[in-house]
N, C-alpha and C positions, 0 to 999 in steps of 0.2 A: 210594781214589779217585785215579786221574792227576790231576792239577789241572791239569798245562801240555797235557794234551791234551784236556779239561775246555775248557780257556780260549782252544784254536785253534777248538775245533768251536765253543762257541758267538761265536766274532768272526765266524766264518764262516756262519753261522744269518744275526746282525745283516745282514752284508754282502750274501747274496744274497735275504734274506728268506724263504729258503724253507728247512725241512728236510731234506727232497730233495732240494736242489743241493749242501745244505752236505754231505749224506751221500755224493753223488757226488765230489766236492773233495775230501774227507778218506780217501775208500777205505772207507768204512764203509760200513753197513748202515742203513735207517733209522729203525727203533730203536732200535740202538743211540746214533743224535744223542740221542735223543728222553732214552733213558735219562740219557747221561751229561750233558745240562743240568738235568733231576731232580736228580741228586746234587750237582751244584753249586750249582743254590738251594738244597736242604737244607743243605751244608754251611754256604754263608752265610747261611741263616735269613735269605734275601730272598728277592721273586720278581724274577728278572731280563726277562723276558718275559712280557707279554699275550700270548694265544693265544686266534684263532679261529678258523672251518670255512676263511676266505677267505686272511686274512693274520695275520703277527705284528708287533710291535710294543715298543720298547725303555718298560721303564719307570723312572721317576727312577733308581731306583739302577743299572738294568741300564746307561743310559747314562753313568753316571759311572764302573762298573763295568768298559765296553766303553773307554773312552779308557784307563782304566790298563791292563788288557789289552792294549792296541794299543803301548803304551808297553814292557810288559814283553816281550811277543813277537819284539819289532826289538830289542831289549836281547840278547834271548838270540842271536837270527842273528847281530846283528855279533859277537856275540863266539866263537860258534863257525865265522864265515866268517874272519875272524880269524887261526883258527890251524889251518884249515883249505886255505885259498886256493892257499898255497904247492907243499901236500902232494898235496892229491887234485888226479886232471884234471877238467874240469867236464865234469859226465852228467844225464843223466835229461830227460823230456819236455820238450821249450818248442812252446808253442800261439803261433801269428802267425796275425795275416789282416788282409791286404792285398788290392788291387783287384786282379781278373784279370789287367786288361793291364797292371798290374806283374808280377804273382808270375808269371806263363810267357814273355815275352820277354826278363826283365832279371834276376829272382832264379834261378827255376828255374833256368836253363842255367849259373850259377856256383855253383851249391848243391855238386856236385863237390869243389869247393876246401875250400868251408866244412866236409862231410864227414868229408874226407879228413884235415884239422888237429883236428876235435872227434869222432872218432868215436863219445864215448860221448855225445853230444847228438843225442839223436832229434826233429825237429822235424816240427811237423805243423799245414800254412798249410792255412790256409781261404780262398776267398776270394770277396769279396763287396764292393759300394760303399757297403753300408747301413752305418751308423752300428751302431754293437753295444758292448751294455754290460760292457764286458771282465770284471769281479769276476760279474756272474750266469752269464755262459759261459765263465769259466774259461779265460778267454785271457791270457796273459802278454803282448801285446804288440800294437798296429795299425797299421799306414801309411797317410795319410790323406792326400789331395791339398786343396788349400784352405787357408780361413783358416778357424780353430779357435773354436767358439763356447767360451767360457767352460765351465771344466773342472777335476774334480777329480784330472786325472790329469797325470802329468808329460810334457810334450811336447818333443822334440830336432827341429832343423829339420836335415834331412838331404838335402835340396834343393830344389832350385827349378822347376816344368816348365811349358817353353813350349807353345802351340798354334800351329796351322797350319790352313790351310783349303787343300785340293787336289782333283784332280780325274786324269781321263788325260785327255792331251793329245789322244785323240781327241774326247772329250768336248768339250774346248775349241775344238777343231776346228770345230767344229759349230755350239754354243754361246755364242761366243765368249771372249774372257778378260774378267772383269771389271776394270774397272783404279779403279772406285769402290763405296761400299758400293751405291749408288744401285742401279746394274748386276744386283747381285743378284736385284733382283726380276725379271730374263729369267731366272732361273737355279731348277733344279731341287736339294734338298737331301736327301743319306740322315739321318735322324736318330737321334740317337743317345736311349734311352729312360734317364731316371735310375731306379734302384731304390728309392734315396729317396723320390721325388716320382711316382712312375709316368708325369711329363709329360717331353715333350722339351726335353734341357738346353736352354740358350739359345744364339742366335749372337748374343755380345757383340764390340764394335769398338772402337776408339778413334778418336772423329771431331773433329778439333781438340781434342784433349787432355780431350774428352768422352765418358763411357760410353755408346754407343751402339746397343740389343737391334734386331735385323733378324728379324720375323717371314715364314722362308722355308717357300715349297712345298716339297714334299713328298710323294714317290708310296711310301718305302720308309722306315721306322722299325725298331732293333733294339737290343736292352740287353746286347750285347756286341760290343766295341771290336775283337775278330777278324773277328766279322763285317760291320761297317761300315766296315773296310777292304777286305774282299773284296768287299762292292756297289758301294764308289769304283773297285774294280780292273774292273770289270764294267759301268764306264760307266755308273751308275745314278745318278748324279749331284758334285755336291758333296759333301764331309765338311769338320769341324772336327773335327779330334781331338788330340791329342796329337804332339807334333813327332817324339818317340824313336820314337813307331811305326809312323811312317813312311818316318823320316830316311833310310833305306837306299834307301827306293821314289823318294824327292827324287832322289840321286845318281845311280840306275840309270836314269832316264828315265822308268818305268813310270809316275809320277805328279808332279801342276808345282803347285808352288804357288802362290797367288794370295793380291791385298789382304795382304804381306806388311807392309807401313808401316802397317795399321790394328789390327795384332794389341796384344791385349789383354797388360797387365805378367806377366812368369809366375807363375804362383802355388805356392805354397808347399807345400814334401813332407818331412811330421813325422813321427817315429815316436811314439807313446803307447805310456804303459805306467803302472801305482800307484802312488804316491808309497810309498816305502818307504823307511826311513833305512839299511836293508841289500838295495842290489840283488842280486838271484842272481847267483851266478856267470855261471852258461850264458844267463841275458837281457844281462848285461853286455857279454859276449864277440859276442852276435850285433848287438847295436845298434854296436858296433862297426865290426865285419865290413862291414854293411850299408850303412854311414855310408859304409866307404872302396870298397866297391861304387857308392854311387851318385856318388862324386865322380872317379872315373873317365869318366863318362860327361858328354860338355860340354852333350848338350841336359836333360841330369836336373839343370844346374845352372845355367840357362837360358841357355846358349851355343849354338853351334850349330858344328859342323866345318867346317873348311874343303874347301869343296867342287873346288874344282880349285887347282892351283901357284899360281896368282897370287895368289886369294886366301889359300892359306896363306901364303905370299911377305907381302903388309899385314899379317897376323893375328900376325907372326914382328916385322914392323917396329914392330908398333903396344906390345906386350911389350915391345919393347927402350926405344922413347921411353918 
């Protein structure tokens, strides 16, 4: 009997609760899970797992079992990452999934680089806003905008992202600018749909240093952040969205922003990934990578460019005091 491949598959049974996934995760067959945690109860004359049609289930032993497993498994990585790290380049699959309007305006387009330094690291981003159980899908890694509920994974904050509320200045033309929250209610909203919640995110304010939700009209609603800059480009209304993915349409004129002093503090952009006392190589290298990716960018760290000489000019004075 393998015992140390024995004792990955069944951590991985535990972890995803299914045989089938752990079968999928391991490159096996799913019999063969099946088999080689047969031979592992037998060999320790325990049973480590209840089994039934629906689910499985750790029992006394298999759970005291499954912690030293976990213990010997990170014993054996670090020590052949070890003496390994120096020698080999880091390769093989890493799974990400981050939101759309990250991974194609900001990651995509410098994936190039990262490539080009790792070529034996094949990465393959998902991307989605829904929450997802990284050990049952077999994802190595996620980027999340927000504050973090309470969690069994390891979280790095890799920046910060502002919002913005715009329009085209035709639109404003029109409609006029709003210069208080108040105002809004003359004002039409695209809204943006969460994948989470299937309702429309909120428009939050800050009204005398108080959080304050504006329930806005609404002729047009969509659950991707491309296309609800393309209904703002199209006059269809107001947006809130995200400042980076606009920021270029702020400087070109295309689009104005508005209720700039009411915006809400930025919120926070983590990467998650398992707690593991021996990070992979190839997760190691890209939380990196990504880290110095997003800190390149001043609205991913809730700054914002200087949009014409003068204000670069204070932004240059304000640095030096």
């Amino acid at each position: 009997m393998d015992t140390l491949l024995s004792m990955r598959v069944f951590s991985r049974i535990v972890e995803t609760g299914s045989f089938t996934r752990a079968a999928e995760l391991t490159g096996l067959t799913t019999p063969r899970v099946s088999a080689l945690l047969v031979q592992l109860e037998h060999h320790l004359r325990c049973r480590l797992l209840n089994r039934t049609t629906r689910r499985v289930s750790l029992t006394e032993d298999g759970s005291a079992y499954y912690q030293r497993c976990i213990a010997v498994l990170c014993e054996i990585d670090d020590m052949e990452a070890s003496l390994s790290r120096a020698k080999i380049a880091p390769k093989g699959k890493l799974k990400v999934n981050m939101p759309p309007a990250m991974a194609k305006p900001v990651v995509i387009p410098a994936l190039p680089d990262f490539v080009a330094r790792y070529p034996e690291i094949a990465i393959e981003i998902s991307m989605t806003d829904r929450q997802i159980d990284l050990v049952s899908e077999g994802v190595d890694c996620v980027v999340r905008v927000g504050e973090l509920a309470d969690s069994a994974m390891v979280a790095k904050r890799i920046g910060s992202m502002s919002t913005c509320t715009c329009a085209t200045p035709a639109y404003l033309a029109q409609h006029g600018i709003p210069a208080t929250i108040d105002d809004l209610a003359q004002h039409t909203a695209v809204h943006y749909i969460s994948s989470d919640t299937g309702r429309h995110r909120a428009w939050d304010y800050l009204v005398d240093g108080k959080l304050r939700t504006v329930q806005m009209r609404g002729a047009v609603a969509v659950n991707d952040a491309d296309a609800q800059t393309a209904c703002a480009l199209a006059g269809l209304g107001l947006v809130k969205t995200s400042l980076y993915l606009v920021e270029s349409m702020l400087e070109a004129g295309t689009l104005q922003e508005v209720l700039q002093d009411f915006n809400v503090a930025p919120r926070p952009v983590s990467i998650l990934y398992p707690p593991n006392r021996h990070m992979p190589q190839k997760l190691r290298i890209f939380v990196e990578w990504l880290t110095a990716l997003f800190t390149e960018i001043p609205s991913l760290q809730g700054k914002r460019r200087a949009s014409s000489p003068a204000e670069a000019h204070d932004a240059l004075a304000e640095t030096v005091l």
